[in-house]
Backbone as XML, in Angstrom:
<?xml version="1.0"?>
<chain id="A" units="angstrom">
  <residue number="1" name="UNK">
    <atom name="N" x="64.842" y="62.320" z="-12.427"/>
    <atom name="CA" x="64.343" y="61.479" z="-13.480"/>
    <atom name="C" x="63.933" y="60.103" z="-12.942"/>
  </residue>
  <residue number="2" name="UNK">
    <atom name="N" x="64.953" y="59.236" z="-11.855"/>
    <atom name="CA" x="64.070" y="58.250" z="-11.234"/>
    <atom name="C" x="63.219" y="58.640" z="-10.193"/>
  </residue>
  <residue number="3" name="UNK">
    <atom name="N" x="62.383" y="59.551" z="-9.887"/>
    <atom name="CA" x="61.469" y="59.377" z="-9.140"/>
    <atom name="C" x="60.161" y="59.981" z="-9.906"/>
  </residue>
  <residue number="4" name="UNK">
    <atom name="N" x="60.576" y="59.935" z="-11.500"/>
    <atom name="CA" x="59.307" y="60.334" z="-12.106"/>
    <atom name="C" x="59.170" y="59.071" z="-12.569"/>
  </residue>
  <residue number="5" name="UNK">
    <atom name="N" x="60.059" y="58.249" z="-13.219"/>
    <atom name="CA" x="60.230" y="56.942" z="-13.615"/>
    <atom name="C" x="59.074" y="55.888" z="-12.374"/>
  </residue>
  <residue number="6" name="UNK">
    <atom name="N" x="59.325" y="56.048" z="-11.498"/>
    <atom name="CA" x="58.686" y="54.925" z="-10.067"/>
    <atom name="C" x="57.979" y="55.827" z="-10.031"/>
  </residue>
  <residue number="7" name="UNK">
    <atom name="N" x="57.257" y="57.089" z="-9.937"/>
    <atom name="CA" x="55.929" y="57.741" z="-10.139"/>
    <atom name="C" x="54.907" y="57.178" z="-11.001"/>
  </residue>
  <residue number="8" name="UNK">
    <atom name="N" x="55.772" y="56.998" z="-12.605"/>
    <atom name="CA" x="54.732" y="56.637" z="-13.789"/>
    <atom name="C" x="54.542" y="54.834" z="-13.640"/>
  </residue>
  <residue number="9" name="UNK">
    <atom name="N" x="55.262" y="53.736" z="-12.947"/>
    <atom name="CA" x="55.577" y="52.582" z="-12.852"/>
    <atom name="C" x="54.259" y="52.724" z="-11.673"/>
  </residue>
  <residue number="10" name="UNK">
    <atom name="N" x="54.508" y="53.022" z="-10.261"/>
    <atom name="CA" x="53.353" y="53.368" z="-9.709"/>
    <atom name="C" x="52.062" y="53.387" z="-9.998"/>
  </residue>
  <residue number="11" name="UNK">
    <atom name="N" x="51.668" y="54.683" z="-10.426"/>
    <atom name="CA" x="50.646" y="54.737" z="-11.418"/>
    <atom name="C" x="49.496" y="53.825" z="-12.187"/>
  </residue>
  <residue number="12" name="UNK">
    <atom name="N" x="50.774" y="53.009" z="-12.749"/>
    <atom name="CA" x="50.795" y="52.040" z="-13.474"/>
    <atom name="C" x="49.997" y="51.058" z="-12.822"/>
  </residue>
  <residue number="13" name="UNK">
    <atom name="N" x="50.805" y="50.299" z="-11.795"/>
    <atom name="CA" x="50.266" y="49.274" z="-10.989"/>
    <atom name="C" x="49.248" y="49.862" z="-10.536"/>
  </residue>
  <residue number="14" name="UNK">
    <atom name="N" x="49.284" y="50.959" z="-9.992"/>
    <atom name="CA" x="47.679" y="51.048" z="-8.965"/>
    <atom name="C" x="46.620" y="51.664" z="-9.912"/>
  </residue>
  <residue number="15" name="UNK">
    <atom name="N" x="46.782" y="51.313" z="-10.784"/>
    <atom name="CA" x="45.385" y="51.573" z="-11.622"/>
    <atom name="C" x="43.795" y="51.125" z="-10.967"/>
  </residue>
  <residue number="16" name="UNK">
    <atom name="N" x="42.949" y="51.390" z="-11.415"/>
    <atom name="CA" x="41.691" y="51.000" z="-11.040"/>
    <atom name="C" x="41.515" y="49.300" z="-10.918"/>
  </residue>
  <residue number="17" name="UNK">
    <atom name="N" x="40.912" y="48.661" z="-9.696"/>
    <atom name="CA" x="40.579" y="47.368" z="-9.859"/>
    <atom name="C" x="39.245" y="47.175" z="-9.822"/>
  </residue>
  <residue number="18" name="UNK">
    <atom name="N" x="38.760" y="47.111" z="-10.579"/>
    <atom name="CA" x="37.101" y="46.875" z="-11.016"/>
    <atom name="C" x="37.170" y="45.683" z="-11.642"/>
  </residue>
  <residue number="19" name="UNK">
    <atom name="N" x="37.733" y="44.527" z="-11.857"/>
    <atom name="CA" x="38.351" y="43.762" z="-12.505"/>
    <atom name="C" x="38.018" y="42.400" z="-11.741"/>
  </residue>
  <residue number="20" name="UNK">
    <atom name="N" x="37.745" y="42.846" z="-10.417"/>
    <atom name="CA" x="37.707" y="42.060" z="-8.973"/>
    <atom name="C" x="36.317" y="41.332" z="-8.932"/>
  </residue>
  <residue number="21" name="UNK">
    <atom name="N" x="36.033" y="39.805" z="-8.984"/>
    <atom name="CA" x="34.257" y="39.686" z="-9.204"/>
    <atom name="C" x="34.043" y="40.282" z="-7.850"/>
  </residue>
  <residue number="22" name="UNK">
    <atom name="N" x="32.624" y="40.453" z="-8.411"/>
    <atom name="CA" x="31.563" y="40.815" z="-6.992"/>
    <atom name="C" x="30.841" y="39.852" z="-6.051"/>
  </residue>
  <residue number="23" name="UNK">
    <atom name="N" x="31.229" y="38.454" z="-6.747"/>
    <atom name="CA" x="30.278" y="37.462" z="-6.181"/>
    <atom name="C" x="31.715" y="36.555" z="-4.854"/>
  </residue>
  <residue number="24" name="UNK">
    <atom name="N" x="31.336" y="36.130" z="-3.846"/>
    <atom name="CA" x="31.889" y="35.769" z="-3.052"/>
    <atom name="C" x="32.454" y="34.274" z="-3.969"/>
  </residue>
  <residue number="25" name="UNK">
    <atom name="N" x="34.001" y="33.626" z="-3.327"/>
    <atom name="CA" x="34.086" y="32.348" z="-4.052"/>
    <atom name="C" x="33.609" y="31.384" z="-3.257"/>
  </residue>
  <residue number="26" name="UNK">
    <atom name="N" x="33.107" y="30.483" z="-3.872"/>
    <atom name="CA" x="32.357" y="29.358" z="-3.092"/>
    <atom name="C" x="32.927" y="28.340" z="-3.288"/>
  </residue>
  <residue number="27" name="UNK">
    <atom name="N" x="33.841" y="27.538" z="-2.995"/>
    <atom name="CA" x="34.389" y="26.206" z="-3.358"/>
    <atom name="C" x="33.609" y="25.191" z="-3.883"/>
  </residue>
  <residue number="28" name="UNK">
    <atom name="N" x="33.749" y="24.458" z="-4.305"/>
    <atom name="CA" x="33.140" y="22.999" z="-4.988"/>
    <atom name="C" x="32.569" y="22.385" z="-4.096"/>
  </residue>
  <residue number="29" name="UNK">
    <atom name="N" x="31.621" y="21.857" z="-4.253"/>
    <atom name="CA" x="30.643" y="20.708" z="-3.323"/>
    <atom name="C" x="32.141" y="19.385" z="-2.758"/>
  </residue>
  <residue number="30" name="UNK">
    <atom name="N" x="32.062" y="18.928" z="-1.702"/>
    <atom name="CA" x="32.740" y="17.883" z="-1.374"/>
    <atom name="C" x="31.744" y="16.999" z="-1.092"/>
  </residue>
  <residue number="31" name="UNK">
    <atom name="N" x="31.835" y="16.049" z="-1.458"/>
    <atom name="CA" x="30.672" y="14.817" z="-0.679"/>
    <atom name="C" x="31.139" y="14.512" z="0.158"/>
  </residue>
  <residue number="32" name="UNK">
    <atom name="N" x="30.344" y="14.335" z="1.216"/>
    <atom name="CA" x="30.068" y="13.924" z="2.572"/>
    <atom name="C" x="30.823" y="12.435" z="3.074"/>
  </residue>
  <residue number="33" name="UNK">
    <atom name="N" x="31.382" y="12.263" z="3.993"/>
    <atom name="CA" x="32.027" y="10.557" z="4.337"/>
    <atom name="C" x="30.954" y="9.550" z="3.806"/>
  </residue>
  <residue number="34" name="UNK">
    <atom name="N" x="29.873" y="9.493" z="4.361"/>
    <atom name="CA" x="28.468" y="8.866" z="4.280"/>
    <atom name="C" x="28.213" y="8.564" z="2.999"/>
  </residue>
  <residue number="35" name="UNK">
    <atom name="N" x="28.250" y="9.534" z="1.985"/>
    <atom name="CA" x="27.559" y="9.416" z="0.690"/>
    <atom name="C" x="28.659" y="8.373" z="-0.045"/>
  </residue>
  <residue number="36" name="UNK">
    <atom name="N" x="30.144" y="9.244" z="0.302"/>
    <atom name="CA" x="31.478" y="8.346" z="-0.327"/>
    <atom name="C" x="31.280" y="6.615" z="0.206"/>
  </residue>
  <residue number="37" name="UNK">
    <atom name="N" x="30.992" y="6.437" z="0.865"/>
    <atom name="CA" x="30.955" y="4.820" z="1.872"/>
    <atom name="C" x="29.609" y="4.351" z="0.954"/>
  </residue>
  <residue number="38" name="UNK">
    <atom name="N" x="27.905" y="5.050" z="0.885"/>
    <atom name="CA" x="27.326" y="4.938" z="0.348"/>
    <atom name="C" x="27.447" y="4.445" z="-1.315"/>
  </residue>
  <residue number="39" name="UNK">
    <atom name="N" x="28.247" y="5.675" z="-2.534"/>
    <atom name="CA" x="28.683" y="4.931" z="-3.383"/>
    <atom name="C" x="29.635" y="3.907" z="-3.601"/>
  </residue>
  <residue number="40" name="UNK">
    <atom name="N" x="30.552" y="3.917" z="-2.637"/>
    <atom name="CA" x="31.321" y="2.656" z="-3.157"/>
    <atom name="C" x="31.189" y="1.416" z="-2.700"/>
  </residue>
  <residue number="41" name="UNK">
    <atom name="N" x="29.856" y="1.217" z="-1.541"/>
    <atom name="CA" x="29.230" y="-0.090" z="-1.518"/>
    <atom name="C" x="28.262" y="-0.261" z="-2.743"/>
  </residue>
  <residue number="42" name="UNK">
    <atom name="N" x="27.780" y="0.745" z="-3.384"/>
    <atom name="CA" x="26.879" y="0.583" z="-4.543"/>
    <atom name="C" x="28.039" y="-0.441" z="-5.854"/>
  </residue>
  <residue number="43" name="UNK">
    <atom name="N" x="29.423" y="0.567" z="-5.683"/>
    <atom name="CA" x="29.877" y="-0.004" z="-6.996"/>
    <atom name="C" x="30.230" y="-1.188" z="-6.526"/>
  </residue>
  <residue number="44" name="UNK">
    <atom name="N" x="30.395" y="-1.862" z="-5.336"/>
    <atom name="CA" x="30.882" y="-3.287" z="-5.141"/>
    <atom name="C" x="30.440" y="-3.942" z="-5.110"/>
  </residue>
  <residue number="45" name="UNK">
    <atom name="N" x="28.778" y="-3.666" z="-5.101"/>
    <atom name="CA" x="27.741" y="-4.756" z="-5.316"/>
    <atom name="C" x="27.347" y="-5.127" z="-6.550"/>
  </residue>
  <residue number="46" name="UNK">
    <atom name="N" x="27.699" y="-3.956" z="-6.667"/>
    <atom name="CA" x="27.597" y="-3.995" z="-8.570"/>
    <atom name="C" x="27.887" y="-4.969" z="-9.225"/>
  </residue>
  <residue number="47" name="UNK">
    <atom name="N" x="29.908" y="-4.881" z="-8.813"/>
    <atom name="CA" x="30.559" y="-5.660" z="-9.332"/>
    <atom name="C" x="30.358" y="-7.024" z="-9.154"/>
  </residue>
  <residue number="48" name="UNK">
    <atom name="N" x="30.266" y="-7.225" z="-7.944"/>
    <atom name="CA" x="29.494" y="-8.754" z="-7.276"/>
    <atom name="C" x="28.684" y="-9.131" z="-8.209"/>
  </residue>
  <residue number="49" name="UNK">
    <atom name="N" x="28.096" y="-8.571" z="-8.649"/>
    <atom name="CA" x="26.549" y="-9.174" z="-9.095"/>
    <atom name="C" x="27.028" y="-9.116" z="-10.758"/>
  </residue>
  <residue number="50" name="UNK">
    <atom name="N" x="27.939" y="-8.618" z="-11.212"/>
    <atom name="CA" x="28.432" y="-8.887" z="-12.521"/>
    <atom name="C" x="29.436" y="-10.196" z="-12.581"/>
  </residue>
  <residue number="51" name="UNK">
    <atom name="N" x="30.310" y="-9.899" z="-11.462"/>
    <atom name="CA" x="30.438" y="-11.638" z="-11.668"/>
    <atom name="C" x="29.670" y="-12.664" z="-11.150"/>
  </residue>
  <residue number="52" name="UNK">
    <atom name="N" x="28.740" y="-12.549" z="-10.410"/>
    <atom name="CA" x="28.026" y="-14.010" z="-10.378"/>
    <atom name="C" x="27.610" y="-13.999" z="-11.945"/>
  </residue>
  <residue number="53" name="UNK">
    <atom name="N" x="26.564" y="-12.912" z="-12.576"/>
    <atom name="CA" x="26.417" y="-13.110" z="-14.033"/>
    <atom name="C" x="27.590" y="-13.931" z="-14.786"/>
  </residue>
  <residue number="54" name="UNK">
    <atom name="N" x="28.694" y="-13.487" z="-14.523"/>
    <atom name="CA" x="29.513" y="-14.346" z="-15.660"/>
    <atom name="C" x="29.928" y="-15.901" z="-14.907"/>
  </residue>
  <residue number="55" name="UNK">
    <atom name="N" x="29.429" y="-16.077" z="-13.994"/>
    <atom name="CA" x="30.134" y="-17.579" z="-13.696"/>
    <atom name="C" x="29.198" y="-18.411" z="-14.119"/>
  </residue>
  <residue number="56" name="UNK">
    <atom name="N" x="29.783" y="-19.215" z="-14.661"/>
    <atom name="CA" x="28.739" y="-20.766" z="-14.861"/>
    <atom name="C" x="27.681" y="-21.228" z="-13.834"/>
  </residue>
  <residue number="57" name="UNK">
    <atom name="N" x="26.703" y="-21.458" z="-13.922"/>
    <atom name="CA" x="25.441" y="-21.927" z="-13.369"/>
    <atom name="C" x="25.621" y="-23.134" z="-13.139"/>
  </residue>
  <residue number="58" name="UNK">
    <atom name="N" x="25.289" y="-23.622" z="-11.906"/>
    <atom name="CA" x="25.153" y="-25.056" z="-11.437"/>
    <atom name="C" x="23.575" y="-25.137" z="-11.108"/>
  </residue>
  <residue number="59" name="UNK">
    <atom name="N" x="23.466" y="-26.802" z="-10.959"/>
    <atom name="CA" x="21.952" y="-27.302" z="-10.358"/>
    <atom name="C" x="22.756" y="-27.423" z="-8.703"/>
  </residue>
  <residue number="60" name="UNK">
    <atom name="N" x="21.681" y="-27.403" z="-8.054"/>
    <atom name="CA" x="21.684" y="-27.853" z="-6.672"/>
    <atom name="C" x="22.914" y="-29.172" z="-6.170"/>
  </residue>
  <residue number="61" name="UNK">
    <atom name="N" x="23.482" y="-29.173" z="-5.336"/>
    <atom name="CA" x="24.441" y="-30.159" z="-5.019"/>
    <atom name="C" x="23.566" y="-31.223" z="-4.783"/>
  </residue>
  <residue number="62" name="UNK">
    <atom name="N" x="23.883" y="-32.582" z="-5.384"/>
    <atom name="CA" x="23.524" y="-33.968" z="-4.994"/>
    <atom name="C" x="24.526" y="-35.274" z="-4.159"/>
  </residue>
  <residue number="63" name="UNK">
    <atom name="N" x="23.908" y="-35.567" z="-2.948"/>
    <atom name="CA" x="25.195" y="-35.834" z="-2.440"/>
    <atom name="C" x="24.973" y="-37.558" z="-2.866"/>
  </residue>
  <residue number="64" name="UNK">
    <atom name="N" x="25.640" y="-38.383" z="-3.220"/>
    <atom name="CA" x="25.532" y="-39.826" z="-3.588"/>
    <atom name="C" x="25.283" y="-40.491" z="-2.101"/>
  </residue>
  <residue number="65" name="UNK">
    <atom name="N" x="25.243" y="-41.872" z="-1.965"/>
    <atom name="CA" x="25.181" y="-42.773" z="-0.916"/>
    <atom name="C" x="26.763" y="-43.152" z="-0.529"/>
  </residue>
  <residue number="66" name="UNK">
    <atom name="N" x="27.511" y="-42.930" z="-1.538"/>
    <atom name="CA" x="28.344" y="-42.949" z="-0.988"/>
    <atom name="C" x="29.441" y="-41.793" z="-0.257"/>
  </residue>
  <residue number="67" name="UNK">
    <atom name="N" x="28.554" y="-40.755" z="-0.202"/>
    <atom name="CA" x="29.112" y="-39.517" z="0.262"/>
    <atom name="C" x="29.826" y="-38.544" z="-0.869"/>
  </residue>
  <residue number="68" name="UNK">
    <atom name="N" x="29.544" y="-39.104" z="-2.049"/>
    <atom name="CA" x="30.048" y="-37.782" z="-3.142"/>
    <atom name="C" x="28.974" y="-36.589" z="-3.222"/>
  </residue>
  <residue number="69" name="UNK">
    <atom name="N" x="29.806" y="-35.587" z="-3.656"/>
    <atom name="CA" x="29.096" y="-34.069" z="-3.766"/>
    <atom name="C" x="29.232" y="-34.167" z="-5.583"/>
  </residue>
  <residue number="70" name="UNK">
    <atom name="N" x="28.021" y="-34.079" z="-5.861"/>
    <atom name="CA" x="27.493" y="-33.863" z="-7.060"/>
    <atom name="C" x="27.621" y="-32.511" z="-7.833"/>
  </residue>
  <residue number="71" name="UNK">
    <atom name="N" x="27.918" y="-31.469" z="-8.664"/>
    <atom name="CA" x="27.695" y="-30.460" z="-9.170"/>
    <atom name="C" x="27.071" y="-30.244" z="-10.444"/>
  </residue>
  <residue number="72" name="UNK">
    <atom name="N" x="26.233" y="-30.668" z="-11.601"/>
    <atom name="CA" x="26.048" y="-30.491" z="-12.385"/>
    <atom name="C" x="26.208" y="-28.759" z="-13.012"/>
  </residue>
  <residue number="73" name="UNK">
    <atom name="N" x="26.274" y="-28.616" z="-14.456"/>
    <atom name="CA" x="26.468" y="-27.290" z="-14.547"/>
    <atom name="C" x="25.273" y="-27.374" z="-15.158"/>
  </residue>
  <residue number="74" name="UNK">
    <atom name="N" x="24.471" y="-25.947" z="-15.961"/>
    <atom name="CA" x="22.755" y="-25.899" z="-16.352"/>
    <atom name="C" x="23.788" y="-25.589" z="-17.487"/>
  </residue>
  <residue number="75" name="UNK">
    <atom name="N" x="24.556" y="-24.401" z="-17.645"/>
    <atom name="CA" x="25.073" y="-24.403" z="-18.871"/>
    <atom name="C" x="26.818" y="-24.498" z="-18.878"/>
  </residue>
  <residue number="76" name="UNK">
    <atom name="N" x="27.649" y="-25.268" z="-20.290"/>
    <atom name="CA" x="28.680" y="-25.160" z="-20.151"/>
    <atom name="C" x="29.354" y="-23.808" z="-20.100"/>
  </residue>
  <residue number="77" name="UNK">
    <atom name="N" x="30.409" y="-24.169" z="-18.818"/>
    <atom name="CA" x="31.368" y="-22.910" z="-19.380"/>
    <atom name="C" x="32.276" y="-22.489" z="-20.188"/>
  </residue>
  <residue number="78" name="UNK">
    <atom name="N" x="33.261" y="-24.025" z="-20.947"/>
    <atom name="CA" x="33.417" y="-23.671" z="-22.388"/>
    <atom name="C" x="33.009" y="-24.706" z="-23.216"/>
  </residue>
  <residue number="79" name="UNK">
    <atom name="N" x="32.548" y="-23.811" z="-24.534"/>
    <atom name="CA" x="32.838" y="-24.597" z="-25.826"/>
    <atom name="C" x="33.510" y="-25.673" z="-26.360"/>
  </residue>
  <residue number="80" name="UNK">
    <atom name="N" x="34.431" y="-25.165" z="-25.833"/>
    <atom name="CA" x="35.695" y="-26.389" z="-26.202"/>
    <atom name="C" x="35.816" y="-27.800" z="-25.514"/>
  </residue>
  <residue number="81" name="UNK">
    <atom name="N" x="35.414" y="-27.749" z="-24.154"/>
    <atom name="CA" x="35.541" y="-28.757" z="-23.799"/>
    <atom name="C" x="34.497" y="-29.920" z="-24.367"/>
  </residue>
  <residue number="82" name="UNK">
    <atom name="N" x="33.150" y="-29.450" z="-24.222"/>
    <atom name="CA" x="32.273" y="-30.177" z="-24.724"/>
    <atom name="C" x="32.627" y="-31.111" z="-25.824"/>
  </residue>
  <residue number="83" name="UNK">
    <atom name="N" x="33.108" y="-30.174" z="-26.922"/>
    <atom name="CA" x="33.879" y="-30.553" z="-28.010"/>
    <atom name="C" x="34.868" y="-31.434" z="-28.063"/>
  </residue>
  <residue number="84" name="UNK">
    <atom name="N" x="35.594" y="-31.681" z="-26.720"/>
    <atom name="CA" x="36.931" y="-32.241" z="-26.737"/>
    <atom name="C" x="35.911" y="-33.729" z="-25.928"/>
  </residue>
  <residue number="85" name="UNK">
    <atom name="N" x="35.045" y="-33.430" z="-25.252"/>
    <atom name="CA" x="34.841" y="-35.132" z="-24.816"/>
    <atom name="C" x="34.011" y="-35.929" z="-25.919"/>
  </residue>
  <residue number="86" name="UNK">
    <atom name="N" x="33.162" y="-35.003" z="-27.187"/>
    <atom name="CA" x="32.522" y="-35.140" z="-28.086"/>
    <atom name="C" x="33.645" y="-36.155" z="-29.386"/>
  </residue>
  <residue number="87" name="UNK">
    <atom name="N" x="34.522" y="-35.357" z="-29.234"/>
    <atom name="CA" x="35.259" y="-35.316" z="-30.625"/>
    <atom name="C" x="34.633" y="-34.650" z="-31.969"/>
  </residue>
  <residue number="88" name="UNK">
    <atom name="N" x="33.430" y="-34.025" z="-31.957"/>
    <atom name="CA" x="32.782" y="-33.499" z="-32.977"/>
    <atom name="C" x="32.545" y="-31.936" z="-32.620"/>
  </residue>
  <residue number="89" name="UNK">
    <atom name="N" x="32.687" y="-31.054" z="-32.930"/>
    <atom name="CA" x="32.701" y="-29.770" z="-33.077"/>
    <atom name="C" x="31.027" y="-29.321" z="-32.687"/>
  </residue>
  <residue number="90" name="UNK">
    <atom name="N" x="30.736" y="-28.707" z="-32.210"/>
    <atom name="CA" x="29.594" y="-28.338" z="-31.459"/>
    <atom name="C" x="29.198" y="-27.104" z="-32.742"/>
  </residue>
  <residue number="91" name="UNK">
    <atom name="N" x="29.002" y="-26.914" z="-34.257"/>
    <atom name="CA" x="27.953" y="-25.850" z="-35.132"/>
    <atom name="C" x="27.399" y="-26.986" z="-35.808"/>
  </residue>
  <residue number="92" name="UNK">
    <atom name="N" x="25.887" y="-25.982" z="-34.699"/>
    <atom name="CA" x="24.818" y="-26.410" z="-35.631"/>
    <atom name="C" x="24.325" y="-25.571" z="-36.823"/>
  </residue>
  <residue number="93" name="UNK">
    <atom name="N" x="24.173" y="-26.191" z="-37.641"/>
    <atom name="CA" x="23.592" y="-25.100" z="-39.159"/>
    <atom name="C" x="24.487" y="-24.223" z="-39.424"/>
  </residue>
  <residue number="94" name="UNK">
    <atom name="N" x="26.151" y="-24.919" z="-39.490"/>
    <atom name="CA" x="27.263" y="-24.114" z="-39.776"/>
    <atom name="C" x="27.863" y="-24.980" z="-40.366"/>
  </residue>
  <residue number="95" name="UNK">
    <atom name="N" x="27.656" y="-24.812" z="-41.855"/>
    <atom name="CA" x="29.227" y="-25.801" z="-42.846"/>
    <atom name="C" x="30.168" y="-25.214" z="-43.227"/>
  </residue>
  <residue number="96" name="UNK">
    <atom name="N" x="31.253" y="-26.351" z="-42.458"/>
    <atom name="CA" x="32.594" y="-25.572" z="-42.700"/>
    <atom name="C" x="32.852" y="-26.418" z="-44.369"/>
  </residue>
</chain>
């Protein structure tokens, strides 16, 4: 009785495998050292160039006669300060 038992268990397992693809597996593309070095100088220039966008703009350095370095800004970088050497709140065509 156990060797009809591991006969039909047998059987069992070695059934037909047609089940198996036909197509060879091909792994996933890896990118290349080159391309990897390639994009991530792309994203760092990127970033570079997003923060110069956000920093405040200066005019050209002016140096005085007496040896000072000049910086003017073209636009402020905050609101607030303007406001604070003003004493008057910087909206125009805004009533509070």
């Amino acid at each position: 009785m156990l060797r009809v038992a591991a006969l039909v268990l047998a059987l069992v397992f070695a059934g037909p495998v047609s089940a198996q693809p036909t197509e060879p597996y091909v792994p996933p593309q890896v990118p290349s050292a080159p391309d990897i070095v390639t994009e991530s100088a792309r994203r760092i220039l990127e970033g570079i160039r997003r923060l110069i966008d956000r920093m405040p703009m200066f005019e050209p350095p002016r140096v005085t006669p007496e040896g000072d370095i000049i910086l003017k800004r073209i636009r402020p970088a905050f609101p607030e300060a303007d406001e604070a050497k003003t004493g008057e709140p910087d909206h125009e065509g805004v009533d509070l």
